[in-house]
TITOR-851748 format. One line per field, with one value per residue: residue number from 1; chain; x, z, y of N, C-alpha, C, O in turn. Coordinates in Angstrom, 1 decimal, decimal comma. Example, Ala and Ser with C-alpha at 12.3 -4.5 7.8 and 13.67 -1.06 7.14 Angstrom:
nuke (1;2)
dogu (A;A)
n.px (13,2;12,8)
n.pz (7,8;7,1)
n.py (-5,7;-2,2)
ca.px (12,3;13,7)
ca.pz (7,8;7,1)
ca.py (-4,5;-1,1)
c.px (13,2;12,9)
c.pz (7,8;7,9)
c.py (-3,3;0,0)
o.px (14,2;13,4)
o.pz (8,5;8,0)
o.py (-3,3;1,1)
END
This chain:
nuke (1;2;3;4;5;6;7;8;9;10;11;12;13;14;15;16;17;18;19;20;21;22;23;24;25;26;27;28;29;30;31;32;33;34;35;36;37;38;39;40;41;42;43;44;45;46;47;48;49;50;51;52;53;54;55;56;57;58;59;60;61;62;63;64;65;66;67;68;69;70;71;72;73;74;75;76;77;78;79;80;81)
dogu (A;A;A;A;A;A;A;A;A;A;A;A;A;A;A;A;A;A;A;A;A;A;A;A;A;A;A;A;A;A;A;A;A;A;A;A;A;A;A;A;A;A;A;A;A;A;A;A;A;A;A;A;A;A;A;A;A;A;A;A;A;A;A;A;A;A;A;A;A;A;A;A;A;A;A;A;A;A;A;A;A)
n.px (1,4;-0,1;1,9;2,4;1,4;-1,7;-2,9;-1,9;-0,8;-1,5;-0,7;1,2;3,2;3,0;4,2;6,8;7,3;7,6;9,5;11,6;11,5;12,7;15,3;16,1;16,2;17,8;20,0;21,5;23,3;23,5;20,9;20,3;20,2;18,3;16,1;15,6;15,1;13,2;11,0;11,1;9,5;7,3;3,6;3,0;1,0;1,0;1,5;-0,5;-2,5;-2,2;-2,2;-4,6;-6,2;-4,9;-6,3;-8,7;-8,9;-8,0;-10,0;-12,0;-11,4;-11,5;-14,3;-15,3;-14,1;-15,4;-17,7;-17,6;-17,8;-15,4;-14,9;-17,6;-17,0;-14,8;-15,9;-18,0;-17,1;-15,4;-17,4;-17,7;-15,5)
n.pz (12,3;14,4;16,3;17,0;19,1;20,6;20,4;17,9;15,5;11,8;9,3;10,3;10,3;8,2;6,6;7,8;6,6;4,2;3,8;4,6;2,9;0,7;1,7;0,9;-1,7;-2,2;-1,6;-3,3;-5,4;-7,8;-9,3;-7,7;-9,2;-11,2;-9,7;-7,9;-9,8;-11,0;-8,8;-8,9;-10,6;-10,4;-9,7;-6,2;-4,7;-5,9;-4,2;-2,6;-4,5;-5,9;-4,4;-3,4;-5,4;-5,6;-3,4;-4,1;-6,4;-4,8;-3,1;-5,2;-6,4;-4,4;-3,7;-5,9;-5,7;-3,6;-5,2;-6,6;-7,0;-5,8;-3,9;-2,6;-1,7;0,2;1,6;3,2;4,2;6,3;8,5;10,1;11,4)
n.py (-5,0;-5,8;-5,9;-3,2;-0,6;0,2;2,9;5,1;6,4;5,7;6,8;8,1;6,2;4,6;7,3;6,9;4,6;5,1;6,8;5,1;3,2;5,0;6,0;3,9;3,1;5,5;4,9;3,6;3,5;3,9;4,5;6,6;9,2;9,0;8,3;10,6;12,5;11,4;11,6;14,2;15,3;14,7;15,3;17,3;15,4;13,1;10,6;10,2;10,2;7,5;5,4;6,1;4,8;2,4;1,3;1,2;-0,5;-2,9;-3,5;-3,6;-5,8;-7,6;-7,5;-9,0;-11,3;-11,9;-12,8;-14,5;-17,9;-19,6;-17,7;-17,3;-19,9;-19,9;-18,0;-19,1;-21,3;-20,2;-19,4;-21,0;-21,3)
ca.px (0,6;-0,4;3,0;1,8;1,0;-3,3;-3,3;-1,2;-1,1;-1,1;-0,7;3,1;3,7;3,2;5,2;8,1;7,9;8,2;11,2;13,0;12,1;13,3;16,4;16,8;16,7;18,7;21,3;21,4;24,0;23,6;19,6;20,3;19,7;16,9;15,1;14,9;14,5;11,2;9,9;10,9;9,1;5,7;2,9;3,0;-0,1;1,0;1,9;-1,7;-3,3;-1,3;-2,8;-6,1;-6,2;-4,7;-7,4;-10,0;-8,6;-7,6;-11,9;-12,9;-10,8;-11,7;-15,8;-15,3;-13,8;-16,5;-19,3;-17,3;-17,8;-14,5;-15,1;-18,8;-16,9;-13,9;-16,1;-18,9;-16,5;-15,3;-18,3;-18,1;-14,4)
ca.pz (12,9;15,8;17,2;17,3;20,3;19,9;20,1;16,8;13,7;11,3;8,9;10,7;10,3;6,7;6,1;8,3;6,0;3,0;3,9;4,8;1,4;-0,2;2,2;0,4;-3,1;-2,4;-1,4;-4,3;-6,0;-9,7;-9,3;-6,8;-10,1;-11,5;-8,6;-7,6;-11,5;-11,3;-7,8;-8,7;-12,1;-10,1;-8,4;-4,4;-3,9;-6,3;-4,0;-1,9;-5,7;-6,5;-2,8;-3,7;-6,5;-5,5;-2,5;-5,6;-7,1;-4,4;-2,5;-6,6;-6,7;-3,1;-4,0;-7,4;-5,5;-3,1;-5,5;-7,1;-6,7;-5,2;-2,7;-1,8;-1,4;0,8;2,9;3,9;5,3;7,4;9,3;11,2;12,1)
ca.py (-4,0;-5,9;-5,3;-1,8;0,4;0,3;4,1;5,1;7,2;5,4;8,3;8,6;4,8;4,8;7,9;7,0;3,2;5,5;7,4;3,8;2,4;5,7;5,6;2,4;3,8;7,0;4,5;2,6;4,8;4,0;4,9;7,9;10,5;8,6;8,3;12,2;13,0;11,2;12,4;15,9;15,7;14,4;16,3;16,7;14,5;11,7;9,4;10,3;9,6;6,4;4,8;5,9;4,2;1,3;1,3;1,6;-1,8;-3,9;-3,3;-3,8;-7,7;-8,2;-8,0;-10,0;-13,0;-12,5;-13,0;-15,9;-19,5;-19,5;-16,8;-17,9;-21,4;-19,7;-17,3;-20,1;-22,4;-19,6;-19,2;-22,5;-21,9)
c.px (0,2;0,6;3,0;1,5;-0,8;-3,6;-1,7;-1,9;-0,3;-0,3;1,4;3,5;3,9;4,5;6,3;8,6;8,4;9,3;12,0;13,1;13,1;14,5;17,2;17,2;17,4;19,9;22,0;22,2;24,1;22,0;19,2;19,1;18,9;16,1;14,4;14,8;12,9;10,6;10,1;10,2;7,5;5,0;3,1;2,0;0,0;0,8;0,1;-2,7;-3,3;-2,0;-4,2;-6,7;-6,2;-5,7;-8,7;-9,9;-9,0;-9,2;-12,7;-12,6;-11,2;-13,6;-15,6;-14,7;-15,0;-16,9;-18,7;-17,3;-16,8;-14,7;-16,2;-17,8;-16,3;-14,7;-17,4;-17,9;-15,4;-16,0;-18,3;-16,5;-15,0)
c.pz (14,3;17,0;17,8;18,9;19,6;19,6;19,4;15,9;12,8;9,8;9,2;10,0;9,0;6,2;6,3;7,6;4,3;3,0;4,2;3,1;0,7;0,2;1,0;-1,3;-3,3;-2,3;-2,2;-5,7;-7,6;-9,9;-9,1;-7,9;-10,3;-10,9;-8,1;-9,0;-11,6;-10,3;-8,2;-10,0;-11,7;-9,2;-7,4;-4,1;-4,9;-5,9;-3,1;-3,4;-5,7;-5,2;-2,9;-4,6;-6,6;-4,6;-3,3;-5,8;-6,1;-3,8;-3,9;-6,7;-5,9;-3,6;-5,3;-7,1;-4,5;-3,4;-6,5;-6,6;-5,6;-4,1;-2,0;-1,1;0,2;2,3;3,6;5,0;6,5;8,6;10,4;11,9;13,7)
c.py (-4,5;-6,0;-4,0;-1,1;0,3;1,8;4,0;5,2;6,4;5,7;8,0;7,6;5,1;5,9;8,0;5,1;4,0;6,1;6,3;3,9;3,9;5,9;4,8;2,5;4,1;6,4;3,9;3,9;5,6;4,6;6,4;8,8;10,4;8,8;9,7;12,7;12,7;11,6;13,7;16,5;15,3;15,1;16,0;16,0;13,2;10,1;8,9;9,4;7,7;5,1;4,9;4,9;2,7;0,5;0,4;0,0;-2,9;-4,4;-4,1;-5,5;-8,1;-8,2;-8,5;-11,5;-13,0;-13,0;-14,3;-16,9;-19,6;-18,4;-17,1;-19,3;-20,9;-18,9;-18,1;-21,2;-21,3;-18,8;-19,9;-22,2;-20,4)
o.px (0,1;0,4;3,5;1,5;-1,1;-4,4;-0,7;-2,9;0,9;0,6;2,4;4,2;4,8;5,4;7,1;9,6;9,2;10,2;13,2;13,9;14,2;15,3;18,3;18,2;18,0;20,9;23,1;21,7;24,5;21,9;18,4;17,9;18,1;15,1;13,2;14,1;11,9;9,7;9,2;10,2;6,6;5,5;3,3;2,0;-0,9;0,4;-0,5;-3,4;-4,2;-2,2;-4,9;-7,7;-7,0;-6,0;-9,2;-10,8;-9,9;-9,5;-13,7;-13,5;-11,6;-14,0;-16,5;-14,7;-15,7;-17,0;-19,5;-16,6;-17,3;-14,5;-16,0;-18,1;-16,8;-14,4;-17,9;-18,1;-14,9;-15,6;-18,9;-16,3;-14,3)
o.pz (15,2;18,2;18,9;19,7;18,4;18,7;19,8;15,5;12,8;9,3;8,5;9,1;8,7;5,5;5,6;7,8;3,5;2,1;4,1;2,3;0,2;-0,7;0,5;-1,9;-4,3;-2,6;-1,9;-6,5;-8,2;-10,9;-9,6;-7,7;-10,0;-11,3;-7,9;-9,0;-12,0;-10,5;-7,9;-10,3;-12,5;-8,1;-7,2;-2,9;-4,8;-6,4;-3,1;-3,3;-5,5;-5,5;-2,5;-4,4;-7,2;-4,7;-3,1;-5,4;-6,2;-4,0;-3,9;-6,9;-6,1;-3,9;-5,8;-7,8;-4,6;-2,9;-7,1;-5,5;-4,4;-3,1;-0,8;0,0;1,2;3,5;4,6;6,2;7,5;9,4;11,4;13,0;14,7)
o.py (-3,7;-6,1;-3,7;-2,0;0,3;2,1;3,4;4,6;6,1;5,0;7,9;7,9;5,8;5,5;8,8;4,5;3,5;5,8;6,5;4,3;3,7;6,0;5,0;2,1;3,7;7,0;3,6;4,7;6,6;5,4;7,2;9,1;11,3;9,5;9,9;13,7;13,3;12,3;14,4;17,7;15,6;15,6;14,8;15,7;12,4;9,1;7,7;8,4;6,9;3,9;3,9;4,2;2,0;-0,7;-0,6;-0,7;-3,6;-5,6;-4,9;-6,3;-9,2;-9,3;-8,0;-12,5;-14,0;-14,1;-15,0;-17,0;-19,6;-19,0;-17,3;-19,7;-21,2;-19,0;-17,5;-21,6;-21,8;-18,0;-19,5;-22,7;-20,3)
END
């Protein structure tokens, strides 16, 4: 990201890294069928859900090492740097 341009959608970025990976799938010739079998069997805002979600978790682990020994330890000694 800090390769980036400062002004940038990020929004685009994302959805032009999902069309590689899925590139990358669709190319994958023994998968091909599978692959559009399961997106065309999932809601249009799945993948919006699926991000949310993940958002949910990753903020929920990130304050639980905060308040841990190990995180009080990790985020004190980066005060001095």
């Amino acid at each position: 990201m800090a390769q980036c341009p400062k002004q940038r959608d990020e929004r685009l970025l994302l959805r032009d890294m999902g069309r590689e990976t899925a590139n990358l799938h669709l190319a994958t010739l023994d998968q091909r069928t599978e692959v559009l079998r399961d997106l065309t069997g999932r809601p249009t805002d799945w993948l919006v859900s699926a991000a949310e979600a993940m958002t949910k978790a990753t903020e929920q682990d990130w304050e639980s090492f905060r308040s841990s020994p190990s995180g009080a330890a990790a985020g004190s000694s980066q005060k001095g740097s």
